[in-house]
C-alpha positions as MATLAB code, in Angstrom:
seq = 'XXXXXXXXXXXXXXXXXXXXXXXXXXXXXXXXXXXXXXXXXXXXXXXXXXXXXXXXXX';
ca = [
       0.000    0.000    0.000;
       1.969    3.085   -1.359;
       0.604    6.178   -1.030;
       0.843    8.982   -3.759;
       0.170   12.442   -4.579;
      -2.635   12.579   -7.121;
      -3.199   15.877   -8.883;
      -7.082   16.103   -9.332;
      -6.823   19.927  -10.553;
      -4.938   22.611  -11.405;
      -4.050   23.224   -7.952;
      -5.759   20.662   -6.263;
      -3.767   17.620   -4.955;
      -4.717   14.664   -2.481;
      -2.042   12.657   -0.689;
      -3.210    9.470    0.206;
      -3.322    5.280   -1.485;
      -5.122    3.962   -3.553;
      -7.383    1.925   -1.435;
      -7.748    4.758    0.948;
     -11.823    5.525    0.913;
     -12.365    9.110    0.720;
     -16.116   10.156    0.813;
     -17.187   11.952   -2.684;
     -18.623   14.959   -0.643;
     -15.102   15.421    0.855;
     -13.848   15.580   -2.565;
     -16.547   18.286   -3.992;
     -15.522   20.427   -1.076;
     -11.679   20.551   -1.870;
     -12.441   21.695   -4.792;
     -14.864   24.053   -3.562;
     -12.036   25.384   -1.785;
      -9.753   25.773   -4.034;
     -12.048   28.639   -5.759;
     -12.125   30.744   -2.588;
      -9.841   34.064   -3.431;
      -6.304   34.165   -2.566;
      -6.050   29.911   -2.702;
      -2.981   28.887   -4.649;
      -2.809   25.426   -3.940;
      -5.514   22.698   -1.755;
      -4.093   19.344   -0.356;
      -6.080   16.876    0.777;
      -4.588   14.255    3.490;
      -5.703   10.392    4.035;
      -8.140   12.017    6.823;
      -9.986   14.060    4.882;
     -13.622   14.447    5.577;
     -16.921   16.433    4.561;
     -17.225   19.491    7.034;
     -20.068   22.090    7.635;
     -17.438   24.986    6.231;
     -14.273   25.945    5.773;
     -11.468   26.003    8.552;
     -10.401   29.096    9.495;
     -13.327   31.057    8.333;
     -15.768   32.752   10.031;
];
């Protein structure tokens, strides 16, 4: 079980295997996110998770 960087977007990435299960919603959001002004670059770790909002805002 490697685990890899896989480039979904221009400047979205997600760290994690192949067989790790990352919900869908989780996904939508990180890219979500990587539209807000000022983002350069999203990761997303193994851990990642659907969330009411974004961390750090208010």
């Amino acid at each position: 079980m490697d685990t890899c960087i896989r480039h979904l977007s221009n400047g979205v990435s997600l760290i994690a295997s192949d067989t790790t299960w990352i919900e869908d919603k989780a996904l939508q959001q990180l890219q979500t996110t990587a539209q807000l002004p000022g983002m350069r670059q999203v990761v997303g770790m193994p851990d990642l998770h659907p969330g009411r909002g974004y961390c750090g805002f208010r």
